[in-house]
C-alpha positions as CSV (number, residue, x, y, z in Angstrom):
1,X,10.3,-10.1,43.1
2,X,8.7,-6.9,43.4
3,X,11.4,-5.3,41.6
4,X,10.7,-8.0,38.6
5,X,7.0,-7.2,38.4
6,X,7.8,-2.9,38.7
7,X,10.1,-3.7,35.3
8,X,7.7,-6.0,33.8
9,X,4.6,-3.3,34.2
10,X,7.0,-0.7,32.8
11,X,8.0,-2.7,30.0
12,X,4.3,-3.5,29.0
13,X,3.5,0.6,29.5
14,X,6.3,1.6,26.8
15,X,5.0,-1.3,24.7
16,X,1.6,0.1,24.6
17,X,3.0,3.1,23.9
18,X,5.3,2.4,21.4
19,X,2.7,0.3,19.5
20,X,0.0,3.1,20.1
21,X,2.6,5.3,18.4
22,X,3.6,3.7,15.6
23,X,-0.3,2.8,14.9
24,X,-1.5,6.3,14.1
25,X,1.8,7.3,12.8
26,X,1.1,4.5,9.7
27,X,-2.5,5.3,10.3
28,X,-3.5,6.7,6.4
29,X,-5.8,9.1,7.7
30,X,-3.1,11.0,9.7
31,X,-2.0,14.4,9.0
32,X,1.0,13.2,8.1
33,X,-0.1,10.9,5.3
34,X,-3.0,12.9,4.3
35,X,-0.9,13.8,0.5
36,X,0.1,10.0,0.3
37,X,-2.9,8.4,0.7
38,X,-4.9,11.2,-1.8
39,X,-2.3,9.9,-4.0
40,X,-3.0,6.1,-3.8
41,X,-6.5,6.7,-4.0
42,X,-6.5,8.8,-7.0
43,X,-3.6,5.8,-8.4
44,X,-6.2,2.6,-7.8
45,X,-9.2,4.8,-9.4
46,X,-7.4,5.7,-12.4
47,X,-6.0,2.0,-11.9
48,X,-9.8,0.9,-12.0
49,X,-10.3,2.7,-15.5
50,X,-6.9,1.6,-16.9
51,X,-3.4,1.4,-17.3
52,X,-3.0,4.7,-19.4
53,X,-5.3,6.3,-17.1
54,X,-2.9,5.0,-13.8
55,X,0.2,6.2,-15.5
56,X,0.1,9.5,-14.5
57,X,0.4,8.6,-11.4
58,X,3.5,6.8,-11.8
59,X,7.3,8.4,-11.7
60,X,9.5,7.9,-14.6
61,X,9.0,4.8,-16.9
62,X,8.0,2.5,-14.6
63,X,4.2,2.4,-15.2
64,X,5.1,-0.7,-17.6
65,X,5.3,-3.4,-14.9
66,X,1.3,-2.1,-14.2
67,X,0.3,-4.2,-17.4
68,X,0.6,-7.3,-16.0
69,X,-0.9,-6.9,-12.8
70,X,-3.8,-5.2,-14.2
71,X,-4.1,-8.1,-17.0
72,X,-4.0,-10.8,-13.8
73,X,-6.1,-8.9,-11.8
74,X,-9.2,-8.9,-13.8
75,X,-11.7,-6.0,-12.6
76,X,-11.2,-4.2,-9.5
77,X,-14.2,-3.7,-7.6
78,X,-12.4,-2.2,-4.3
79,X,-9.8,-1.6,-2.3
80,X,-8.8,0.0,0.7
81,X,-5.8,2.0,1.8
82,X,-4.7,-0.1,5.0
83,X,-1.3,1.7,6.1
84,X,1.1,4.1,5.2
85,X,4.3,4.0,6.6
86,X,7.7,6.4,6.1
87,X,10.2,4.8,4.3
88,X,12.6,8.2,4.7
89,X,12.0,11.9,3.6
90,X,10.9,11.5,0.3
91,X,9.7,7.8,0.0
92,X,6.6,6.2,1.8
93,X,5.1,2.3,1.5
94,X,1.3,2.2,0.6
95,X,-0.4,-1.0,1.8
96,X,-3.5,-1.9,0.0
97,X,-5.8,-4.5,-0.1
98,X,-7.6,-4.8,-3.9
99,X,-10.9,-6.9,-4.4
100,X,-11.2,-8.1,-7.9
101,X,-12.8,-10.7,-9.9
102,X,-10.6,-12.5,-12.6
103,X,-11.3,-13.4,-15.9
104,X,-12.6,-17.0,-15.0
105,X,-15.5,-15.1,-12.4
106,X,-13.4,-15.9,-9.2
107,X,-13.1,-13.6,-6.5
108,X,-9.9,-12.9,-5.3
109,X,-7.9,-10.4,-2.3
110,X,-4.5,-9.1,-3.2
111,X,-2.2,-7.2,-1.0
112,X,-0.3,-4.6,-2.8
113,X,3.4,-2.9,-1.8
114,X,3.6,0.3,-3.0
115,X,6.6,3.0,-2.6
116,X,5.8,6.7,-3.3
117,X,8.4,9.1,-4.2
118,X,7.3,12.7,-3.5
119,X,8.2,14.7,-7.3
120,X,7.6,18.2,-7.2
121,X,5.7,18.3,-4.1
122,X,3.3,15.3,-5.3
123,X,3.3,11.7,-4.4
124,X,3.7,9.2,-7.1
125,X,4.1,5.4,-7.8
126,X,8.3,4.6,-7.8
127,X,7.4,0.6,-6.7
128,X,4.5,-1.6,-6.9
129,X,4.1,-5.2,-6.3
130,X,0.9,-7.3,-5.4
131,X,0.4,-10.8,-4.5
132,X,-1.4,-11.0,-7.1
133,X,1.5,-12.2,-9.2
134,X,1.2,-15.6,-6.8
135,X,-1.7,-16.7,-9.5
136,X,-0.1,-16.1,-12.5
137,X,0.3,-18.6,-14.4
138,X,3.8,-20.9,-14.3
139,X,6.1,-22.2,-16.5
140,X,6.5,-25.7,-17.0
């Protein structure tokens, strides 16, 4: 029994420190993600100006698909950088959490996805998707 409960505490210990680990590594603030997370910040306040303005933030010609989830969103009025993880050398995943009012005056939360690429030494948008889309409207 005692050998059950040695295992057991062991187990719990690497847990710990596995989680503890993989918590500052996705941690925006780290060193490591310093460059990223400039990037999505300097992304959702152009993003809060415009489309046009967010574009140059955005790799190739994907800063199209930002219409629409601008259009939905209504205004911005925050949002906050919540993790950043690796995705592999030259790709990382921004979470974000965006606070917006829509066009009717509702408040709303959406979660965003987004993948940088690094280009030339700087972080850009490749992929973004928000929850946001879950309001649009449907199709009959």
């Amino acid at each position: 029994m005692k050998k059950f409960y040695l295992i057991f505490a062991l187990l719990l210990v690497l847990g710990g420190i596995f989680y503890t680990y993989e918590h500052f590594k996705s941690d925006p603030n780290s060193e490591n993600n310093k460059d990223a997370y400039q990037a999505l910040k300097d992304f959702y306040n152009a993003y809060i100006i415009g489309v046009n303005e967010a574009a140059k933030y955005v790799s190739g010609t994907n800063a199209g698909q930002l219409v629409n989830y601008r259009f939905y969103y209504g205004d911005i009025k925050s949002f906050k950088v919540e993790k950043i993880t690796n995705v592999d050398e030259s790709r990382k995943k921004g979470i974000v959490s965006v606070e917006t009012v829509k066009k009717t005056g509702e408040h709303a939360t959406y979660t965003d996805t987004i993948i940088l690429i690094q280009d030339n030494g700087k972080w850009l948008v490749e992929k973004y998707s928000s929850t946001s889309y879950n309001d649009w409207p449907k199709l009959p």
